[in-house]
N, C-alpha and C positions, 0 to 999 in steps of 0.2 A: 402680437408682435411688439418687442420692442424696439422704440426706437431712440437715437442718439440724437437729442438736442440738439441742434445749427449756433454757431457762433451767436448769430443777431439773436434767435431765442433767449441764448444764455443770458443775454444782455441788456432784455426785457424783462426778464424774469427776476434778475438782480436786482434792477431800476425800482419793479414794481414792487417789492417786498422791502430796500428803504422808501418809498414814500410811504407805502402802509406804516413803516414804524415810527413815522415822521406824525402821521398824522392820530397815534395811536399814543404817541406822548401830548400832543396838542386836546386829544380828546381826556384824559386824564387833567391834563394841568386848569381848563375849562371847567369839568365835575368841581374839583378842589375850589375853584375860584369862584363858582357859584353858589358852590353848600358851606361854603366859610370855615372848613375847615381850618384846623392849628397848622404850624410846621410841623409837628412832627409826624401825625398822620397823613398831612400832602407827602413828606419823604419817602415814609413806608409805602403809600403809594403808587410813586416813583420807582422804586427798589421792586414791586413786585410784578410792575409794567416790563421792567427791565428785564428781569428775571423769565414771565413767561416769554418772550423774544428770544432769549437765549435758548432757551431749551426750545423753541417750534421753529426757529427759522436761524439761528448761530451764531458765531460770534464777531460779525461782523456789523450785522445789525442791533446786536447788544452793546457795543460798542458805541456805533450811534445813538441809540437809543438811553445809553447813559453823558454821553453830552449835551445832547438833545435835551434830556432831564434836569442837569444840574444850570442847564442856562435859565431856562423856563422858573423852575425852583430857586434860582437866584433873582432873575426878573420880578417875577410875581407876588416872591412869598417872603422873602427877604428884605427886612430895610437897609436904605429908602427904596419901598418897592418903584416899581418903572424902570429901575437904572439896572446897570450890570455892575456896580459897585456895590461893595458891603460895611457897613457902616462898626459892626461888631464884629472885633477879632475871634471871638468864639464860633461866627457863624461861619468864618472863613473856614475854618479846622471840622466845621460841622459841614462845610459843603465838600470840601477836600475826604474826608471821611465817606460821606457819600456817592463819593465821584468812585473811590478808591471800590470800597465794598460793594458796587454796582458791578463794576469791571470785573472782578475778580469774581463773583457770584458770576456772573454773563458766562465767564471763560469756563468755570470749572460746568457750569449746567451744558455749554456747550462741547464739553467734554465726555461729557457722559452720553450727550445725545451721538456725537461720534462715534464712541465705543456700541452705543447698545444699534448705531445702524450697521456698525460692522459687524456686529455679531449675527445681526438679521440677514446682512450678506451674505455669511459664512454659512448659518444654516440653509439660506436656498441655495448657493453654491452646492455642497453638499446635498441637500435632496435630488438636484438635477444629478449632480454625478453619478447618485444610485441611479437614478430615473435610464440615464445613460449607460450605467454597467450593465443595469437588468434588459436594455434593449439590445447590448451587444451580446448578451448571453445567448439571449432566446431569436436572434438574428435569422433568416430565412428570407427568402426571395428566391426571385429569376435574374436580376441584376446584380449587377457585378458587386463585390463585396467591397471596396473600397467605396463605392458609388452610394452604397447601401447606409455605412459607418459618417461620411459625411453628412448625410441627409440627419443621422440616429441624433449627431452632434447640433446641425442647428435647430431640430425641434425642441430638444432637452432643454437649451439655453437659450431658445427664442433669437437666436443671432440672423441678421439680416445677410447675413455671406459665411459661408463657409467653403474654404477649396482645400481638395485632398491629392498630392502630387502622389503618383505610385511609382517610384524607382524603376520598381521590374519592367512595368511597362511602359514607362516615359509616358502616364496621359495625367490628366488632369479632370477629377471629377466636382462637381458642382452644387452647392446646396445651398436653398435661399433664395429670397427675390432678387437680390441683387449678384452682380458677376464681380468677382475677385480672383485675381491672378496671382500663379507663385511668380517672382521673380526669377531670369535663369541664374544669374549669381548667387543666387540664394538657394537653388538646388544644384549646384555645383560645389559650393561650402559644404552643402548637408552633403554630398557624395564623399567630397573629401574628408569630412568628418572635422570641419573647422568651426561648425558654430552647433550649439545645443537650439539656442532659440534667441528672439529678439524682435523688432519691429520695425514698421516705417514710416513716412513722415504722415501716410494717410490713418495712421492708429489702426490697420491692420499687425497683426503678432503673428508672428512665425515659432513653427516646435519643431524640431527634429524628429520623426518616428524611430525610432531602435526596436529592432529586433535583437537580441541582445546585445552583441555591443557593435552589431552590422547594421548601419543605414536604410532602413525600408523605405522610407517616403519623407515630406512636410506635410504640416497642417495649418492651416492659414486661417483667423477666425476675427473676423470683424464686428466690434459688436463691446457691453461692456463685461469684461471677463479679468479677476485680476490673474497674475501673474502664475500663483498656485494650481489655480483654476487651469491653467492652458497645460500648465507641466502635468496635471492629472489626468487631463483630456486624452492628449498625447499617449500618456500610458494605455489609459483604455482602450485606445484606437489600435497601438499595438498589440494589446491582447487580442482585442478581434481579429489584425491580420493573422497571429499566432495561431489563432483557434482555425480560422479558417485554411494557411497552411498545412495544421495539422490533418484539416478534417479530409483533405483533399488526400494528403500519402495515406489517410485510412482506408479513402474509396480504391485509390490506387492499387496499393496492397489485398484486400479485399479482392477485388478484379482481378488480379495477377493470381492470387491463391484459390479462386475460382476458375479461372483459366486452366491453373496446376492441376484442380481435379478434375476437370472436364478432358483434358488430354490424357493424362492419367486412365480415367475410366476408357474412353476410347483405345486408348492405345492398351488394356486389358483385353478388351471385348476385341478388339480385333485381331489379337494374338491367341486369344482362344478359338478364333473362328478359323486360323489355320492350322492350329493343332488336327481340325477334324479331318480334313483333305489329307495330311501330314503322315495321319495314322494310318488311312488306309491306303495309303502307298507305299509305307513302311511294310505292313502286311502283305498286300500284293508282291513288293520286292523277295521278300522274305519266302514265302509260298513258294515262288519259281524256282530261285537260288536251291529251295532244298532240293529241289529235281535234279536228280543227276544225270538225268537225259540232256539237260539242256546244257549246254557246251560250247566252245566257242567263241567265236569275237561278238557273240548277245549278249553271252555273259557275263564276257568285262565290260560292254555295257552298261549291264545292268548292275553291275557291282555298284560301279560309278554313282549311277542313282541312286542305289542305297547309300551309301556313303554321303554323297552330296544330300540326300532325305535328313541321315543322321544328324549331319551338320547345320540344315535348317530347324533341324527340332528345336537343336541346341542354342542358335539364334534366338527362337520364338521364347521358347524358357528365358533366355535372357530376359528379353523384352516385357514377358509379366513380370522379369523379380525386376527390373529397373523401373517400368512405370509403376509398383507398389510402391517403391523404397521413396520415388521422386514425390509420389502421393503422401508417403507418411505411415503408408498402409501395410506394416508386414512388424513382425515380431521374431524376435530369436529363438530358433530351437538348437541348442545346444548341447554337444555330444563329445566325449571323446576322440580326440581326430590326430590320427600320427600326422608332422606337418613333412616328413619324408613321402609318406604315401600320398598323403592331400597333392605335394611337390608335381609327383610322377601322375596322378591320376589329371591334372592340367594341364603335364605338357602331351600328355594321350590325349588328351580331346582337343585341342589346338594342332596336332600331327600337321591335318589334311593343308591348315592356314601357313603354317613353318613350313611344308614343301623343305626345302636342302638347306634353312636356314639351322647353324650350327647352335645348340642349345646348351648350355653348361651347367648344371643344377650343382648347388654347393648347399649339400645338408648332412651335419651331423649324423650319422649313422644310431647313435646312443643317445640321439636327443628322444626326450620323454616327450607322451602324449600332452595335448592339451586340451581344453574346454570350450571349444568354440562354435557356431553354426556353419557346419561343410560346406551349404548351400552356398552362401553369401562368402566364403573367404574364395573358394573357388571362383564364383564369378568375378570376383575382387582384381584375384592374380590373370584372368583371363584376361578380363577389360585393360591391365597393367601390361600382358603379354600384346594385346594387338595394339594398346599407343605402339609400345617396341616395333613392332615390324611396320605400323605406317611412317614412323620418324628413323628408323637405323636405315641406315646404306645398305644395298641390296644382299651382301653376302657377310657384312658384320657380326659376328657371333652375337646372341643373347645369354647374360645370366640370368638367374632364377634360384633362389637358397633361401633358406629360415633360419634363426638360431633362438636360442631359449636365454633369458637372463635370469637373475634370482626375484625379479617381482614381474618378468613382462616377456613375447614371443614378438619375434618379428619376422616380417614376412617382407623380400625385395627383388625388383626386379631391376637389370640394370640394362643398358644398350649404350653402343660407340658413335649414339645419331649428331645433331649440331647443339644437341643440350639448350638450356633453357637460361635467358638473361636475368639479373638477379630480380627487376620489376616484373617480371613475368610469374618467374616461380613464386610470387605471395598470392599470384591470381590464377595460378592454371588449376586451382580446386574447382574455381567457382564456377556455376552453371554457366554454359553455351561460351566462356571465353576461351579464347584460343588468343596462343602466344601472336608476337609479333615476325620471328621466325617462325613461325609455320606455313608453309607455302599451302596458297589455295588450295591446289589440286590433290590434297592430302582428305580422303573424305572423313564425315562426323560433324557433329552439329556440339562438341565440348562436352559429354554430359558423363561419358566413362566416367574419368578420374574426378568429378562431382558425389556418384555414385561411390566410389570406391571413400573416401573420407567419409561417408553418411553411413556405411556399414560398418566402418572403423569408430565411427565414435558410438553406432546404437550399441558396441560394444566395451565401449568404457575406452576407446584408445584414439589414435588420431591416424591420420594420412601426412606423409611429409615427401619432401624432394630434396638431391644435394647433386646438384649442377654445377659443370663449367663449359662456359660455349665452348664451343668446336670441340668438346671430350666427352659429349654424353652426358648421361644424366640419371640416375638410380633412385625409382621411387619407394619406399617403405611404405608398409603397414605395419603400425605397432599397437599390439594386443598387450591389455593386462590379465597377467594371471589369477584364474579362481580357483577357489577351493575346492566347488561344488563340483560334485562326482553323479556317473548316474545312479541310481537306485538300482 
């Protein structure tokens, strides 16, 4: 762990390192004075006492240690020795000279020792940072991912406090022997987006998180970290929320797209499980009917049930090509298809659901075939006819028409129901939403006209709407035209 010096520390430590250099010229000027050395060799002496001081402990005590020097070297070695007078104006200009070039040697050796301790800074700075990106990379746990990123930060950097505020959830997590608080001021600037970073009078420093250029949290680190240091932290820290936002809409989506094919598959299997009942009551209906014996008010009965049979089959079909298409799971077969006949062969199987509702079909009589899957445009206009009849007014006519353009076929259906607000129609595609005008009691769970753009576009086209409240509302399907013909 590291730890931050205390004022009084500082203050001993300073103390004790000029007396050391106090008595580190006294120990020098002593040698000199007992091995009888010349002046100029005591100088050089002096000059390299000075010298190593500079470079091991700066330029403060170089400092001293060159007046400390040139007193001693005046006293001692200079006549008339004893005195602090100098008797030879040469020696003045020789002690001025080495007062001079003491200092200036001290400064520059202290200078380089400054530079090569920042640089030493900078490289652990830097290996901590890696040390820190590679732990938020490879990040994992049971606790919470902010909780996790604080902790990654004060081991990396050996910091005695680190606090990590999380916007989202208003808490504050904790790393460190020691406790440190965000200020609320200070994450109300960060929410408002009024400050990047900064500090306080306790030399704790403050960083804004961004998630790009939106507010995620502060980061709070006590400890000694320069300025660089905390703005890169900061980034890191954001990457991790980042990562871990992301990793979370992957689980999510993942789960949702699992969900999609588990209901999917269910709602398959259980549409084929009433085909089987389906059939043989369709048979059985079918068996009786041919009897011509049978007569009577059973046999509009049982028409009924054939009919009502035919219409659940039709249902059940529905429902496997809908849970395929919602699954992902179905492919085009593609045929020649008159869109007059395709027109009339849906509003015949829709009959029994239209009961006296007035139906208007508007199709070119002379429009050409086109290249599409029967299957799926049929279910298309059907899903398109029963929105119409649960949203038009009871006895409102429906339209229903096609027409051909020079690169594309379109297929619509219209009604006079309360139509759709313009915020509505960009969303009434999307799975299970339903407008704001749509009264509850209207059944569906939203998934038709979802379906219905999903066959339109596995065929190269789109689904659209053109609304105005209270005047109804005409959805399109728009097919592009192909080449390809059958064999």
């Amino acid at each position: 762990m590291q730890v931050v010096p205390s004022s009084n520390d500082s203050w001993l430590w300073t103390g004790g390192k000029l007396l050391a250099t106090i008595l580190a010229v006294a120990a020098v000027t002593a040698a000199c004075w007992y091995a009888g050395v010349n002046q100029t060799t005591t100088g050089f002496a002096f000059l390299i006492t000075v010298l190593f001081i500079g470079s091991g402990w700066g330029l403060t005590e170089a400092i001293v240690a060159s007046l400390a020097g040139m007193l001693c070297y005046n006293f001692f070695f200079l006549p008339p020795v004893g005195t602090l007078t100098i008797g030879d104006p040469q020696n003045v200009v020789a002690l001025v000279a080495f007062l001079v070039t003491a200092t200036v040697a001290s400064q520059l050796s202290a200078s380089v020792k400054r530079q090569a301790n920042a640089a030493i800074r900078r490289q652990l700075e830097l290996e901590r940072l890696y040390s820190l990106g590679r732990s938020i990379l490879l990040d994992s746990g049971n606790s919470s991912v902010p909780s996790r990123l604080a902790r990654h930060v004060a081991e990396a950097f050996e910091l005695p406090a680190v606090a990590l505020y999380d916007l989202t959830s208003q808490q504050t997590h904790l790393a460190g022997p020691e406790d440190l608080a965000v200020p609320a001021e200070v994450v109300h600037q960060a929410r408002d987006g009024e400050i990047g970073s900064g500090a306080d009078e306790s030399g704790a420093r403050f960083a804004v998180i961004r998630l790009g250029t939106r507010p995620a949290g502060v980061l709070a680190l006590r400890g000694v970290v320069s300025d660089t240091a905390v703005d890169a932290i900061s980034s890191l820290v954001a990457i991790g929320l980042e990562r871990a936002r992301t990793q979370e809409i992957e689980n999510l989506a993942q789960a949702a797209r699992r969900s999609e094919e588990l209901k999917s598959t269910l709602l398959d299997a259980i549409a084929h499980e009433f085909k089987t009942p389906l059939t043989s009551i369709k048979a059985a209906t079918t068996s009786v009917l041919a009897d011509p014996q049978f007569t009577g008010q059973y046999r509009e009965y049982l028409s009924i049930v054939n009919d009502e049979t035919d219409r659940l089959n039709d249902l059940v079909s529905d429902a496997i090509q809908m849970s395929r298409i919602e699954g992902g799971k179905f492919k085009l077969h593609r045929s020649l298809v008159s869109p007059n006949e395709l027109i009339e062969t849906v509003v015949a199987q829709m009959r029994s659901r239209l009961e006296d509702r007035p139906v208007e079909t508007i199709v070119g009589r002379d429009i050409a075939a086109v290249y599409i899957d029967r299957d799926l445009i049929q279910l298309s206009l059907r899903q398109l006819l029963d929105n119409a009849l649960k949203h038009a007014p009871g006895q409102s006519p429906i339209q229903i028409g096609a027409e051909t353009r020079p690169s594309e076929v379109r297929f619509w259906v219209g009604d006079d129901g309360p139509g759709i607000a313009g915020a509505d129609a960009e969303r009434v595609f999307e799975r299970f939403y339903r407008g704001r005008l749509t009264p509850h009691a209207v059944p569906g769970f939203g998934l038709g006209l979802s379906v219905v753009r999903e066959i339109a576009r596995a065929h190269g086209g789109d689904a659209s709407i053109t609304s105005v409240p209270g005047k109804g509302a005409q959805f399109t399907v728009t097919l592009p035209l192909t080449k390809e013909r059958l064999p």
